[in-house]
Structure formats: C-alpha cells, structure tokens
C-alpha positions in Angstrom: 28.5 30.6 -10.5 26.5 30.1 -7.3 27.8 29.0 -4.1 25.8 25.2 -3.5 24.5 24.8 -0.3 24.8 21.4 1.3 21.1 19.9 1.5 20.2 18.7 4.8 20.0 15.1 5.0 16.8 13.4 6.0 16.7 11.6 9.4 17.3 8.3 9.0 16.5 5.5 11.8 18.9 2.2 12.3 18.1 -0.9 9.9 16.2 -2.6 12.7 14.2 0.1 13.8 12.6 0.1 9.7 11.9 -3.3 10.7 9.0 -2.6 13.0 7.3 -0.3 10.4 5.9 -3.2 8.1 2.0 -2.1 7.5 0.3 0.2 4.9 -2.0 2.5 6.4 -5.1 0.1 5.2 -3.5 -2.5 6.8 -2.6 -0.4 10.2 -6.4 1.0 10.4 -7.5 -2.8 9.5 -5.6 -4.0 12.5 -7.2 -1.2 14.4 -10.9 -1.7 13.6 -11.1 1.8 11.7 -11.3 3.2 8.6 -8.2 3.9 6.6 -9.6 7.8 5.9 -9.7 7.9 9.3 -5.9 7.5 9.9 -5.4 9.5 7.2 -7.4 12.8 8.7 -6.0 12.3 12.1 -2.7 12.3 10.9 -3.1 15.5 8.9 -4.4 17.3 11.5 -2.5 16.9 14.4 1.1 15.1 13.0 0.0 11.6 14.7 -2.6 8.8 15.2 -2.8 8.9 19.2 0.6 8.8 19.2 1.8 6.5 16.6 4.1 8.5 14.1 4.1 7.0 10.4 7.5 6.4 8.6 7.3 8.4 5.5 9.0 6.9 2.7 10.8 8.7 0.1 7.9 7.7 -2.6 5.2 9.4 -0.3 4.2 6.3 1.4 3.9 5.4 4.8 4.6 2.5 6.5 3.5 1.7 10.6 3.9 0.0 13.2 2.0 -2.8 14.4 0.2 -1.2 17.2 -2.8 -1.8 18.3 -4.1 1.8 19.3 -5.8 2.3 22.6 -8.0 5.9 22.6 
C-alpha cells in the first residue's frame, strides 16, 4: 500500500470577491472594444491582460472582472 499524499488545495477567494468576476472573456473583450482572441493570446503569453488576472474555473472557464482596460 502507498503512503497518499494530501493534494494541495486550490486557492480560493471569499464569496464576494467571485462576485466581481461576472463576464466571459467575449463579454470582457466586448466591453473593451477588442477581439476575444486577443484576450485570449495576451493572456497566454504573459499570465495577464494588462494586469487584469482571469478567475479560472474548475470547468476551464474564465470569468473577469468588469474593467475597462487602459493600455
């Protein structure tokens, strides 16, 4: 029998912090005058879409804040 190692548990923010992180990322890019491939790329490349970080749900989604992005 193997000895289990406890998984480490997934960050999780407070109930009204998932709150602020209502919009898909067509949505976000809509509100941002962009392209939603562009959100996508930037985010990929560099962990971030000038700044704005992405809550990643546990289906693979993400979910944003609405900000409006000044670059």
């Amino acid at each position: 029998m193997q000895a289990t190692r406890p998984t480490p548990e997934a960050p999780t923010l407070p109930a009204a912090a998932h709150a602020d992180f209502t919009l898909t990322t067509a949505e976000f890019a809509a509100l941002n005058k962009i392209k939603p491939t562009s959100v996508r790329v930037r985010l990929s490349t560099t962990g971030h879409y000038f700044g704005v970080r992405p809550l990643r749900c546990a289906n693979r989604r993400l979910l944003w804040p609405a900000v409006v992005v000044k670059a």
